[in-house]
PDB file of N, CA, C, O and CB in Angstrom:
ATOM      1  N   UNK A   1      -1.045  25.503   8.676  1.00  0.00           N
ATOM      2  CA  UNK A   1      -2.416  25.102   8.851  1.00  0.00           C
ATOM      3  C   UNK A   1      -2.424  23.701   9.467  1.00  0.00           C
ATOM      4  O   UNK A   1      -1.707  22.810   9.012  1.00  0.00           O
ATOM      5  CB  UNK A   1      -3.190  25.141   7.500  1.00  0.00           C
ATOM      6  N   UNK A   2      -3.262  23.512  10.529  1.00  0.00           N
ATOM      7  CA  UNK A   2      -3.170  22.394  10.998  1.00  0.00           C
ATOM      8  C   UNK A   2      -4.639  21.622  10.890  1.00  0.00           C
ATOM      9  O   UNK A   2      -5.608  22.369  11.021  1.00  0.00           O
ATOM     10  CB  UNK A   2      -2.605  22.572  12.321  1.00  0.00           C
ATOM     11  N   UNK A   3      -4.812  20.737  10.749  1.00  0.00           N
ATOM     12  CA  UNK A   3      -6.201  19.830  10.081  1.00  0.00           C
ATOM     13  C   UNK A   3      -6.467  18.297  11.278  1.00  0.00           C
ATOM     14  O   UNK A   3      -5.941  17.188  11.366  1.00  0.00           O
ATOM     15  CB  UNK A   3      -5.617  19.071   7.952  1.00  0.00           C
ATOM     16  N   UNK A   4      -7.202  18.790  11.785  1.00  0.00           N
ATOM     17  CA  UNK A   4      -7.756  17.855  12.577  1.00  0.00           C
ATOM     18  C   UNK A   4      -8.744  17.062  12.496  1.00  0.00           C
ATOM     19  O   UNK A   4      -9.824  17.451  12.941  1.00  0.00           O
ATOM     20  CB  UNK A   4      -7.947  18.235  13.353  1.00  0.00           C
ATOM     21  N   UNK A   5      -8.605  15.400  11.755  1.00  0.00           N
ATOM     22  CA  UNK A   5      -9.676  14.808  11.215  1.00  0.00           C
ATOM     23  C   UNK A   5      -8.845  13.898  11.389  1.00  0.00           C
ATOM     24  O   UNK A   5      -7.661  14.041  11.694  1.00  0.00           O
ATOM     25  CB  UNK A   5     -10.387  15.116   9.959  1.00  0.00           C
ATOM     26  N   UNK A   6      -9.653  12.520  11.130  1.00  0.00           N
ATOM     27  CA  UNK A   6      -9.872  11.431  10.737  1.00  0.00           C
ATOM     28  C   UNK A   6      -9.629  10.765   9.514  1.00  0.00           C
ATOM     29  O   UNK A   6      -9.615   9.600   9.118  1.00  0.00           O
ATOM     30  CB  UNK A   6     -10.752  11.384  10.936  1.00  0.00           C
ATOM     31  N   UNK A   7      -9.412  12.077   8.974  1.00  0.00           N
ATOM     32  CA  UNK A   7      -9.561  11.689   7.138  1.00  0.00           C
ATOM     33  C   UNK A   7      -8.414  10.953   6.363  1.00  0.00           C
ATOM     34  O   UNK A   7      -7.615  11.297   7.234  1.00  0.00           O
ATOM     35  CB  UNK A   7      -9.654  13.159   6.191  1.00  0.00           C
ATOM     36  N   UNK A   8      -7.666  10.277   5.533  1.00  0.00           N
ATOM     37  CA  UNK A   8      -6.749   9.691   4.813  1.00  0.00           C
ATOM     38  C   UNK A   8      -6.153  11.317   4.248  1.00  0.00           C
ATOM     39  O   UNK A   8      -6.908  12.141   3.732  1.00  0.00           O
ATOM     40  CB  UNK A   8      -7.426   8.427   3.638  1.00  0.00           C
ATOM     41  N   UNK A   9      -5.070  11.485   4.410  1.00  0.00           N
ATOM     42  CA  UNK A   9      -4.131  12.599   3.524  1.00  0.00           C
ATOM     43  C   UNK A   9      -4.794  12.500   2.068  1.00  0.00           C
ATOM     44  O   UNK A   9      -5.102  13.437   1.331  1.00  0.00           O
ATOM     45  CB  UNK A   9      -2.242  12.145   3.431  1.00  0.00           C
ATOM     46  N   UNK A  10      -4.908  11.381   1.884  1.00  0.00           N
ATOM     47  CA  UNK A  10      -5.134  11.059   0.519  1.00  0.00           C
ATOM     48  C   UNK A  10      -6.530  12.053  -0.393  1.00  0.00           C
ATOM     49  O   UNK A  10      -6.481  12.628  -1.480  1.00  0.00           O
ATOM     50  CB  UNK A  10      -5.470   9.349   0.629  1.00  0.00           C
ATOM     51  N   UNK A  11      -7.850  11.897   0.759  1.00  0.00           N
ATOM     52  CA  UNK A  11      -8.854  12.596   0.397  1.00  0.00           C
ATOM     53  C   UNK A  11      -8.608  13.796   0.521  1.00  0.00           C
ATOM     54  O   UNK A  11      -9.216  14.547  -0.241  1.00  0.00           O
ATOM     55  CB  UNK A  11      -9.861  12.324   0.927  1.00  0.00           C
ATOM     56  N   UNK A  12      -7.653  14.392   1.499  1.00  0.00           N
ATOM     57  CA  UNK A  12      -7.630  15.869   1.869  1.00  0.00           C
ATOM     58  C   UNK A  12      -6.870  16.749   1.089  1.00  0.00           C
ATOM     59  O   UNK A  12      -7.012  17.968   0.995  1.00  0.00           O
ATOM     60  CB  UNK A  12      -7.167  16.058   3.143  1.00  0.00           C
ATOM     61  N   UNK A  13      -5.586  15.617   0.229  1.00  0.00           N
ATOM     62  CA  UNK A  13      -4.493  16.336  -0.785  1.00  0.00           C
ATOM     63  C   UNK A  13      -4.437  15.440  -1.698  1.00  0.00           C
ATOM     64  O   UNK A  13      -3.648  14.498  -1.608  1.00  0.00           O
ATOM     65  CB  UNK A  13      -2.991  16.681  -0.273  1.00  0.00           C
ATOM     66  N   UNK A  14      -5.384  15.615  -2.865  1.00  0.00           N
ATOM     67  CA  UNK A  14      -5.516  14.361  -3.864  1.00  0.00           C
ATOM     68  C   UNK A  14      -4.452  13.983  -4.735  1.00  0.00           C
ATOM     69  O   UNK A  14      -4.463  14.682  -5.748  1.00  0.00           O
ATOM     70  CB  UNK A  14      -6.585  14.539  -4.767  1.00  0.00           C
ATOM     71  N   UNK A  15      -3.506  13.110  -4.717  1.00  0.00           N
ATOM     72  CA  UNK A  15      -2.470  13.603  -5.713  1.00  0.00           C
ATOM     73  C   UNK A  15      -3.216  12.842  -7.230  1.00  0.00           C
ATOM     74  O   UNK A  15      -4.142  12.040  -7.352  1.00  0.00           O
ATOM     75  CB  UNK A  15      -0.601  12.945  -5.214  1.00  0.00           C
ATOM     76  N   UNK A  16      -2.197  13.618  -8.384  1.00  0.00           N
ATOM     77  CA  UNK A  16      -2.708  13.525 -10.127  1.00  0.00           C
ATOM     78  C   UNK A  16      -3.032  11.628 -10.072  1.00  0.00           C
ATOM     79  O   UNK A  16      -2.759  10.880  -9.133  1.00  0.00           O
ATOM     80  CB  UNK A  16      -0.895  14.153 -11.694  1.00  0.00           C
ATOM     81  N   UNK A  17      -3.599  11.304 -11.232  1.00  0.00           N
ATOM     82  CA  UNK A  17      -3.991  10.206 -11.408  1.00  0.00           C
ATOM     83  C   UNK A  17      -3.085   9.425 -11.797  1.00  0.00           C
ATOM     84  O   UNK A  17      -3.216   8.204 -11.718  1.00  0.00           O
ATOM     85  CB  UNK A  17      -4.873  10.186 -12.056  1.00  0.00           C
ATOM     86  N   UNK A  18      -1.790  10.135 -12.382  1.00  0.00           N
ATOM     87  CA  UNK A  18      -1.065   9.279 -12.899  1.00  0.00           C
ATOM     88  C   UNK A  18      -0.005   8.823 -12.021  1.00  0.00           C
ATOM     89  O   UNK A  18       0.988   8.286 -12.511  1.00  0.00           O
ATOM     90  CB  UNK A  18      -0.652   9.730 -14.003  1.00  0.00           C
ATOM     91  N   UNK A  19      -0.138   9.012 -10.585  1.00  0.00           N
ATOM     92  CA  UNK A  19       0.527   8.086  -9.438  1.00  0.00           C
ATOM     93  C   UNK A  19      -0.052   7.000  -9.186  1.00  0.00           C
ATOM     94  O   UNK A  19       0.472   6.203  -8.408  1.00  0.00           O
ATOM     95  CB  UNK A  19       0.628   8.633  -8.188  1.00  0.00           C
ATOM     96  N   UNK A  20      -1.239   6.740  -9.781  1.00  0.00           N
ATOM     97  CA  UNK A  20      -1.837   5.775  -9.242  1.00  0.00           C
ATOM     98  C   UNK A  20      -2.054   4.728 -10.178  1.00  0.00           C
ATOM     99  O   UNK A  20      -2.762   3.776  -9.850  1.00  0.00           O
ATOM    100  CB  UNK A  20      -2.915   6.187  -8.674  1.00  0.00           C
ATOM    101  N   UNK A  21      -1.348   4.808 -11.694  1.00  0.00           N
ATOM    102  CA  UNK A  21      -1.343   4.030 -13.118  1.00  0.00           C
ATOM    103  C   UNK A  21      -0.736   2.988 -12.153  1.00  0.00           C
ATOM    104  O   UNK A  21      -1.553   2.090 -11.948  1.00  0.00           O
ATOM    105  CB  UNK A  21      -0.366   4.659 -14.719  1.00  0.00           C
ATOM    106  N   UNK A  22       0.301   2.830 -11.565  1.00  0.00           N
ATOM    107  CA  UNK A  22       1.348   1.657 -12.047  1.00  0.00           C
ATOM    108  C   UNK A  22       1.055   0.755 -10.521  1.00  0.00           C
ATOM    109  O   UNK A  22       1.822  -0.090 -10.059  1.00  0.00           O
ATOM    110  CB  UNK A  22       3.398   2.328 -12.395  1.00  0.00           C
ATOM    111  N   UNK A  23      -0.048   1.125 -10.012  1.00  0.00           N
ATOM    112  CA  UNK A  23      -0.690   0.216  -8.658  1.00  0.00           C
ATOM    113  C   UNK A  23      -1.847  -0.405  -8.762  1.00  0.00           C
ATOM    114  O   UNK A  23      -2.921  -0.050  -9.247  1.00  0.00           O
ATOM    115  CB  UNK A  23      -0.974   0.988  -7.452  1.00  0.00           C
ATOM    116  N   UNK A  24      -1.398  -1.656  -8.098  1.00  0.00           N
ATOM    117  CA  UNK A  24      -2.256  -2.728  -8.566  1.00  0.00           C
ATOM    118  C   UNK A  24      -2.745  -3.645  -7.301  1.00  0.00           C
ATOM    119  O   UNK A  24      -2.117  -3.554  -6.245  1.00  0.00           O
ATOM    120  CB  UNK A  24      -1.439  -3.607  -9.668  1.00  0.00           C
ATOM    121  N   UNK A  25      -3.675  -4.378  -7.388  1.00  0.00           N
ATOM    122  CA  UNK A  25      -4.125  -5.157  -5.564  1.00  0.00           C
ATOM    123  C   UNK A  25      -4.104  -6.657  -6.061  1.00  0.00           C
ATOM    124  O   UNK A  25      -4.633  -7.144  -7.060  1.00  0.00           O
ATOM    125  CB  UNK A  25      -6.213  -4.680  -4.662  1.00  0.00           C
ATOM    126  N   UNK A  26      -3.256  -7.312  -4.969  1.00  0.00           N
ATOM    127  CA  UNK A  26      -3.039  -8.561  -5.670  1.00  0.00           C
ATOM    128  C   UNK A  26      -2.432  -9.467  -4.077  1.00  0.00           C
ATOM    129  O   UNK A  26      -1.835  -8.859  -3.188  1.00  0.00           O
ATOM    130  CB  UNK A  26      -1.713  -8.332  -7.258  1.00  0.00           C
ATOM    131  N   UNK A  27      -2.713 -10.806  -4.018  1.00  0.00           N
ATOM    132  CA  UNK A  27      -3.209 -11.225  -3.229  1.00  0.00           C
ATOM    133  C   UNK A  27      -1.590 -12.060  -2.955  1.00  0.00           C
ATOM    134  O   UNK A  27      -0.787 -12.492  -3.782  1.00  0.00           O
ATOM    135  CB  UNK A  27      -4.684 -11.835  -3.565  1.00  0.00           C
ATOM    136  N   UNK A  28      -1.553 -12.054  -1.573  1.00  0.00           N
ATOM    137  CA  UNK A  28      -0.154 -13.070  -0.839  1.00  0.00           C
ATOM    138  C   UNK A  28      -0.723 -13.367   0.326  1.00  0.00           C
ATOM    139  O   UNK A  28      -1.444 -12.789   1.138  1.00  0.00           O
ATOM    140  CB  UNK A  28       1.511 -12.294  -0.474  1.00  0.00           C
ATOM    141  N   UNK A  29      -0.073 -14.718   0.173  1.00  0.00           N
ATOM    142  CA  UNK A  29      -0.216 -15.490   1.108  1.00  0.00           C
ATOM    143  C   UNK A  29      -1.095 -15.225   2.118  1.00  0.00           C
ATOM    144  O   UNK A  29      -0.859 -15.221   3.326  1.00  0.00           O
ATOM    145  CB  UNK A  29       0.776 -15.678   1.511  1.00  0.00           C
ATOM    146  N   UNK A  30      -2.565 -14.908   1.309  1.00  0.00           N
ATOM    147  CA  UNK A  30      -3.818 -14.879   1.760  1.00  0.00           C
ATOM    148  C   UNK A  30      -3.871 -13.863   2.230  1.00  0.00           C
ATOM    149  O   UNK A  30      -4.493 -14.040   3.278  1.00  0.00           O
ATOM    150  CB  UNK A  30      -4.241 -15.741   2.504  1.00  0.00           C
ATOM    151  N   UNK A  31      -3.508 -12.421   2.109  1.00  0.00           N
ATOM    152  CA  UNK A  31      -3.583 -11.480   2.311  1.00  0.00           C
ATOM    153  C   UNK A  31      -3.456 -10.028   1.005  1.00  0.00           C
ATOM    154  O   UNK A  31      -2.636  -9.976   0.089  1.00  0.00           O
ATOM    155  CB  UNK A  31      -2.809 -11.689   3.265  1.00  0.00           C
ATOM    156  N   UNK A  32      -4.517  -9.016   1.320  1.00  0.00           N
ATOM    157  CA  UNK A  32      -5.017  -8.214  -0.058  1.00  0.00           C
ATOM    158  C   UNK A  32      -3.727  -7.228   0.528  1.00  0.00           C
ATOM    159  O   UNK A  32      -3.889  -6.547   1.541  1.00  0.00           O
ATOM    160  CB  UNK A  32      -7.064  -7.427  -0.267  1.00  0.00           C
ATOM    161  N   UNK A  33      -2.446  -7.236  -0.223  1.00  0.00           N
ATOM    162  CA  UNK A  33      -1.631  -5.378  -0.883  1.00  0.00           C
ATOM    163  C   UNK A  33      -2.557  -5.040  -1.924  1.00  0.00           C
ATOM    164  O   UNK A  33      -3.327  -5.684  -2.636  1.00  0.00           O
ATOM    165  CB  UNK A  33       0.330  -5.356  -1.858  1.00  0.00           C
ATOM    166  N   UNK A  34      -2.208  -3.679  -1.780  1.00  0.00           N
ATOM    167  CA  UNK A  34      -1.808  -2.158  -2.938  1.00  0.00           C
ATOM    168  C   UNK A  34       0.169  -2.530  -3.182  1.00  0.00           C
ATOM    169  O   UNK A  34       1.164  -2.434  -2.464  1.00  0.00           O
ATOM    170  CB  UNK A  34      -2.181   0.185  -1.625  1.00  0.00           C
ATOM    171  N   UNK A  35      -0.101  -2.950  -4.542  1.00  0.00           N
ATOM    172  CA  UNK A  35       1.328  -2.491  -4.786  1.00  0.00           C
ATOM    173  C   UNK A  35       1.744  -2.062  -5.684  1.00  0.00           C
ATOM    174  O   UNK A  35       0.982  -1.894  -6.637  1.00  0.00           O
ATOM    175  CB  UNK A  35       2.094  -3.151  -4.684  1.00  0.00           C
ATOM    176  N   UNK A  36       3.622  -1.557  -5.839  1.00  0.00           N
ATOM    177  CA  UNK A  36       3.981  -0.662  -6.821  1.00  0.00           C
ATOM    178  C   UNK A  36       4.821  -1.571  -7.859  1.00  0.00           C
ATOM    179  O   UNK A  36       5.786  -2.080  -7.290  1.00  0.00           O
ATOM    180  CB  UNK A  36       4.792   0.601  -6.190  1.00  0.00           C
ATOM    181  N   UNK A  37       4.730  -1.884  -9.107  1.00  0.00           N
ATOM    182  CA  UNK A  37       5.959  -2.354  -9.464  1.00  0.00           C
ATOM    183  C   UNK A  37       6.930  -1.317 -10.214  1.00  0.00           C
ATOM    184  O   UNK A  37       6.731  -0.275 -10.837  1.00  0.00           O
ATOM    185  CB  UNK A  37       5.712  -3.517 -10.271  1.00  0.00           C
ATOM    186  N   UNK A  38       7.851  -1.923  -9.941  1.00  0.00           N
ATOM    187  CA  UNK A  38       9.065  -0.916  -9.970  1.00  0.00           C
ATOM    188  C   UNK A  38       9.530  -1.519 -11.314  1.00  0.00           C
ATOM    189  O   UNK A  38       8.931  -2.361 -11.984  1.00  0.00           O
ATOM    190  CB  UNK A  38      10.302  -0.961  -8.560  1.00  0.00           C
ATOM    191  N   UNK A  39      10.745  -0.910 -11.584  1.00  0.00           N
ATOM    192  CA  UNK A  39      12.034  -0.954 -12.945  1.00  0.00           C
ATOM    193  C   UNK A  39      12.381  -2.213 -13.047  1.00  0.00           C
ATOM    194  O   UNK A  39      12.720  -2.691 -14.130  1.00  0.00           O
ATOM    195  CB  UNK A  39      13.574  -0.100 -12.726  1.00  0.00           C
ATOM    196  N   UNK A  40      12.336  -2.968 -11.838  1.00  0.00           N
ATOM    197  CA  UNK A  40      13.120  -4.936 -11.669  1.00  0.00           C
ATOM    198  C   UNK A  40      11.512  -5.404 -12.093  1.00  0.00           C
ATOM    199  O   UNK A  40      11.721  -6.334 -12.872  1.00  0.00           O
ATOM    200  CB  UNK A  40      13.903  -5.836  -9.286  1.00  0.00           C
ATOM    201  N   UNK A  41      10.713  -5.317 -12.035  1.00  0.00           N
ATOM    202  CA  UNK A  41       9.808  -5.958 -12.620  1.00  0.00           C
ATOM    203  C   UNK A  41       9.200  -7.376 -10.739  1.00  0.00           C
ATOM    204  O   UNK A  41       8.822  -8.528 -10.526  1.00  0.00           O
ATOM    205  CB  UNK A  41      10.809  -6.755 -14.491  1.00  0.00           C
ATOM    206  N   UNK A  42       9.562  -5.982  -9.921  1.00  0.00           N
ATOM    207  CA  UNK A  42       9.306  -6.566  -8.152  1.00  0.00           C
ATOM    208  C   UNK A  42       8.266  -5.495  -7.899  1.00  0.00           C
ATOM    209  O   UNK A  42       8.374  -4.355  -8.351  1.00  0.00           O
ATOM    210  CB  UNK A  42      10.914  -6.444  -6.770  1.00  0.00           C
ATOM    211  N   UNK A  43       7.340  -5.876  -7.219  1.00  0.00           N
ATOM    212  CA  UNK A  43       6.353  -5.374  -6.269  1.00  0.00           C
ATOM    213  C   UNK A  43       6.822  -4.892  -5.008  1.00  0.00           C
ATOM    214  O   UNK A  43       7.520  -5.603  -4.285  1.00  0.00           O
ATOM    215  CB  UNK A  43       5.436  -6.336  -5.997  1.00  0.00           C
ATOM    216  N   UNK A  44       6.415  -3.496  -4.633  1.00  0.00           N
ATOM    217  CA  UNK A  44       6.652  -2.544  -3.788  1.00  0.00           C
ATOM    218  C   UNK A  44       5.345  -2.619  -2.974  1.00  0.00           C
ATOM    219  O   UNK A  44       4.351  -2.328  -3.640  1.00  0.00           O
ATOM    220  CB  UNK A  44       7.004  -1.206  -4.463  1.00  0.00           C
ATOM    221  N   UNK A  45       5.053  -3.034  -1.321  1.00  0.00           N
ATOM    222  CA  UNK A  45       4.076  -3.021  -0.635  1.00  0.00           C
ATOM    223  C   UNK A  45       3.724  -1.393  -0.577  1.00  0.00           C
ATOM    224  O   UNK A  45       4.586  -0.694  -0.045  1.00  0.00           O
ATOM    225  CB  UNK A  45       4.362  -3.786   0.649  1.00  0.00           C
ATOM    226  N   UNK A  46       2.648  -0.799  -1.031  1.00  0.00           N
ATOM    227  CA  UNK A  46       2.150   0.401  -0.717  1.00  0.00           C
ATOM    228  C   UNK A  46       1.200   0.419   0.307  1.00  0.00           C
ATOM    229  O   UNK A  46       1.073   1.481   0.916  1.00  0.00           O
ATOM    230  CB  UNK A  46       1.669   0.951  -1.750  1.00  0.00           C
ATOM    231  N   UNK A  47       0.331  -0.777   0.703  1.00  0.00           N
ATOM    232  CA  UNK A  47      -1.011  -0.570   1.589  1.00  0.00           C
ATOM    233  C   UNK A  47      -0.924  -2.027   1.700  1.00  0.00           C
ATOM    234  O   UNK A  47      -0.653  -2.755   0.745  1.00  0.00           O
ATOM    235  CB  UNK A  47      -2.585   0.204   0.904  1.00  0.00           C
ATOM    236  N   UNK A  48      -1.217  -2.532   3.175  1.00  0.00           N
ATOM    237  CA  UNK A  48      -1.968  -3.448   3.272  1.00  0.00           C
ATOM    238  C   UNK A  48      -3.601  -3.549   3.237  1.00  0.00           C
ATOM    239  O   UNK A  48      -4.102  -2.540   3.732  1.00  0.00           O
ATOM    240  CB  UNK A  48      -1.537  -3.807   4.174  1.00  0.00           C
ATOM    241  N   UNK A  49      -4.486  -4.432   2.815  1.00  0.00           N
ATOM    242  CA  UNK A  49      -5.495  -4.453   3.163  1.00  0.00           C
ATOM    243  C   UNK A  49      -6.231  -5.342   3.857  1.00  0.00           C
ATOM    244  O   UNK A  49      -6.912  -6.025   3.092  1.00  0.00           O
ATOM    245  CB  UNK A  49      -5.842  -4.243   2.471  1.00  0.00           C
ATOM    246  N   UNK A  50      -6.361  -5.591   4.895  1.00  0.00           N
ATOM    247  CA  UNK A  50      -6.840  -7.109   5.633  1.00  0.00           C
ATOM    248  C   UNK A  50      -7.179  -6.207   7.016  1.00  0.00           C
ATOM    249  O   UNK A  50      -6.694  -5.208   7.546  1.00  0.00           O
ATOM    250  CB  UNK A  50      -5.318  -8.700   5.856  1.00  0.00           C
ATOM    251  N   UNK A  51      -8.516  -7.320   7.356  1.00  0.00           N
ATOM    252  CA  UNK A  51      -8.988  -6.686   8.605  1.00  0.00           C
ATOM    253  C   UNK A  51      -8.188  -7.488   9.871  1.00  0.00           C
ATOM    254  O   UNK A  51      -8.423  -7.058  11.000  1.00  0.00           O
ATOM    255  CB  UNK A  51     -10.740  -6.823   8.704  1.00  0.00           C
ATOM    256  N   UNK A  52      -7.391  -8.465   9.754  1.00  0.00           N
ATOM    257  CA  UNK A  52      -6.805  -8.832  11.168  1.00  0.00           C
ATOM    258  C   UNK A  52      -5.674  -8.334  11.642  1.00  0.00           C
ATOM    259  O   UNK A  52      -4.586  -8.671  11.175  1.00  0.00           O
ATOM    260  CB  UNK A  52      -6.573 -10.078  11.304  1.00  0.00           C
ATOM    261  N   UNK A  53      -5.764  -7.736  12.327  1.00  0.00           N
ATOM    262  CA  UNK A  53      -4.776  -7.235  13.437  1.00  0.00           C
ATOM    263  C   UNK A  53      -3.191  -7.522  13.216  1.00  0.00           C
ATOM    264  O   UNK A  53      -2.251  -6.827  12.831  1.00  0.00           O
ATOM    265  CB  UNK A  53      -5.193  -7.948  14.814  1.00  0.00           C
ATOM    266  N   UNK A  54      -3.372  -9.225  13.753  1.00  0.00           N
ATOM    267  CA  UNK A  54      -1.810  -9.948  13.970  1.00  0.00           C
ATOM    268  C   UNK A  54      -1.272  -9.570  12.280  1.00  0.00           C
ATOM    269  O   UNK A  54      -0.065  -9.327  12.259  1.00  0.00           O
ATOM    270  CB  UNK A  54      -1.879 -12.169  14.437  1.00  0.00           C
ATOM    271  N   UNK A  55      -1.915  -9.489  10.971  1.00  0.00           N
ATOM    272  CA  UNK A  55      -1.092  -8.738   9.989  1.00  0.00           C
ATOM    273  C   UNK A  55      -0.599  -7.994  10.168  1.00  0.00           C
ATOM    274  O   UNK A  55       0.571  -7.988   9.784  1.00  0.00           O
ATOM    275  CB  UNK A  55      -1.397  -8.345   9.193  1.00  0.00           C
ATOM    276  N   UNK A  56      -1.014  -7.102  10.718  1.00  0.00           N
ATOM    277  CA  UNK A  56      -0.034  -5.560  10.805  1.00  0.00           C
ATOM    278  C   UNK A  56       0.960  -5.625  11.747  1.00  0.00           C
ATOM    279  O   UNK A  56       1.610  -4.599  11.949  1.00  0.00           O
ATOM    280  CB  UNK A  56      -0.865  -4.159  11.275  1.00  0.00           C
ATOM    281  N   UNK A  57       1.208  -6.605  12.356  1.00  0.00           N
ATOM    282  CA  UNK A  57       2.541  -6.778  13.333  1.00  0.00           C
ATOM    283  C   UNK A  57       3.925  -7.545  12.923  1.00  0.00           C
ATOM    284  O   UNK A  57       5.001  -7.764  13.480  1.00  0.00           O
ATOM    285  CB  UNK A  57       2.072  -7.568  14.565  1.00  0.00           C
ATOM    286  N   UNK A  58       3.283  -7.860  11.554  1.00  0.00           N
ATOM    287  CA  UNK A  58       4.393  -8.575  10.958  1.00  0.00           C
ATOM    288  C   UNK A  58       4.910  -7.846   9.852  1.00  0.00           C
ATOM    289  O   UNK A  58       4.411  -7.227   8.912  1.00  0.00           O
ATOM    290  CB  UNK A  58       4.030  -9.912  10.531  1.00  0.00           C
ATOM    291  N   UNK A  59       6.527  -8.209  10.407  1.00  0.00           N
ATOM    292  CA  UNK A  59       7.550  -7.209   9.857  1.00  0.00           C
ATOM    293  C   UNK A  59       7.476  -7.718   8.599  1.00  0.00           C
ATOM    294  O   UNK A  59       7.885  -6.711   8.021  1.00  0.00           O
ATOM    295  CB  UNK A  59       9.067  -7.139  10.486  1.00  0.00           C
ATOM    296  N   UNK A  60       7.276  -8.490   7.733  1.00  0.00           N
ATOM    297  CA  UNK A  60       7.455  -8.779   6.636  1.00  0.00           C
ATOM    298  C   UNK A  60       6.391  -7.733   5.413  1.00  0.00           C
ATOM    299  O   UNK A  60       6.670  -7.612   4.220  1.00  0.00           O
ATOM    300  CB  UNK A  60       7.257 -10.317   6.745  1.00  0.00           C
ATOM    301  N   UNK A  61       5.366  -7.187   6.000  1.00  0.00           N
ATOM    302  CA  UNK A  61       4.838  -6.972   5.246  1.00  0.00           C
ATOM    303  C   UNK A  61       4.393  -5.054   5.170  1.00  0.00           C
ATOM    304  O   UNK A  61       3.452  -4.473   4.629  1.00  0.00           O
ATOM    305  CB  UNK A  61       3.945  -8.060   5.392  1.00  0.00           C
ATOM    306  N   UNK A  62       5.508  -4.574   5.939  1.00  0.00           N
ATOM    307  CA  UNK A  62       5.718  -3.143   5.774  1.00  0.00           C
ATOM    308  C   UNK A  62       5.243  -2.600   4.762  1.00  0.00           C
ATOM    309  O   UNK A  62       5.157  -3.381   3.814  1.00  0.00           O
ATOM    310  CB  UNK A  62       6.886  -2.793   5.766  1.00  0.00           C
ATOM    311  N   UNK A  63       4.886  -1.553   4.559  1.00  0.00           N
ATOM    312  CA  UNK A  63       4.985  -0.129   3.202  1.00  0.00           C
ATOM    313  C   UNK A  63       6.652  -0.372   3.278  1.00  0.00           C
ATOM    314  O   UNK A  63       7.494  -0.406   4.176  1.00  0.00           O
ATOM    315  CB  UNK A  63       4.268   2.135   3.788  1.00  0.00           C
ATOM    316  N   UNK A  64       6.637  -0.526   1.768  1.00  0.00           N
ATOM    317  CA  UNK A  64       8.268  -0.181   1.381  1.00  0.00           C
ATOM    318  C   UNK A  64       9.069  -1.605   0.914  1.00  0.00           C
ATOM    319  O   UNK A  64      10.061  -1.652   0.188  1.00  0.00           O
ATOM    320  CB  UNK A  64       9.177   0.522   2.929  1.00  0.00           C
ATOM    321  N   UNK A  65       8.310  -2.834   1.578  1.00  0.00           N
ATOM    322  CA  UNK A  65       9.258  -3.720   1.200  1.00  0.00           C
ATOM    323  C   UNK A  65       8.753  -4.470   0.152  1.00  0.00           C
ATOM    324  O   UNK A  65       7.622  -4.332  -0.312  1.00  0.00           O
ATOM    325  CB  UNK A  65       9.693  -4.507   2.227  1.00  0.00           C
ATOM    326  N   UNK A  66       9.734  -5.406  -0.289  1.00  0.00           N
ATOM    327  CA  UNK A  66       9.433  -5.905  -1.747  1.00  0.00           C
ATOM    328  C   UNK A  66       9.240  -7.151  -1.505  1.00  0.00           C
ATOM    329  O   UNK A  66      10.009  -7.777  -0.775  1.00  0.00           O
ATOM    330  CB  UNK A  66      10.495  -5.720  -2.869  1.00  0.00           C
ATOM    331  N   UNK A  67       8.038  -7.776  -2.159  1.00  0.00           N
ATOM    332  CA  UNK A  67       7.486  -9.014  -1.837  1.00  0.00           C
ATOM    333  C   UNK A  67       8.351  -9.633  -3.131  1.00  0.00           C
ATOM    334  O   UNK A  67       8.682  -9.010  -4.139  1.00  0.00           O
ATOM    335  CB  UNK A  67       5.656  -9.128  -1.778  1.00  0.00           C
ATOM    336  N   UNK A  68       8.510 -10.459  -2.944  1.00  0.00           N
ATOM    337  CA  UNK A  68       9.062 -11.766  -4.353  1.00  0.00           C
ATOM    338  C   UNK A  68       8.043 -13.201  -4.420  1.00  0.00           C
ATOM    339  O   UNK A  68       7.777 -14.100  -3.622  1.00  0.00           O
ATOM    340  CB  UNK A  68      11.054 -12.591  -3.877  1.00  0.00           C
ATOM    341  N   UNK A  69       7.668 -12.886  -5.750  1.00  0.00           N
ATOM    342  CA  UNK A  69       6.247 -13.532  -6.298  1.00  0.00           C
ATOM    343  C   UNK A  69       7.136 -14.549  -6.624  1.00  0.00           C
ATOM    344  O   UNK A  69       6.729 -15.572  -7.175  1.00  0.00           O
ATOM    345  CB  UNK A  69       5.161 -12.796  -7.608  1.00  0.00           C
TER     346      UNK A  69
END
């Protein structure tokens, strides 16, 4: 089946609630993540949230990498 929209995966295949316990939005260096903390007690970037552009070009702040607070 192929699905042609606009939509976030997210609305279209809801996953259970309890993926979403251990994520939290919390602010760096002036910029809003979604993140995961993991087993080390480190934050996992899941989402950026910021409307400027030049954020999303910087490698530092991927899905996947671990910010150190």
């Amino acid at each position: 089946m192929i699905l042609y929209t606009s939509m976030p995966q997210e609305h279209i295949f809801p996953m259970e609630s309890t993926a979403y316990e251990n994520q939290q939005t919390i602010e760096y260096n002036g910029i809003s993540f979604v993140v995961m903390e993991n087993a080390q007690k480190q934050y996992q970037i899941v989402r950026m949230l910021s409307t400027n552009p030049q954020d999303y070009l910087n490698s530092e702040y991927i899905p996947g990498q671990i910010l150190s607070l």
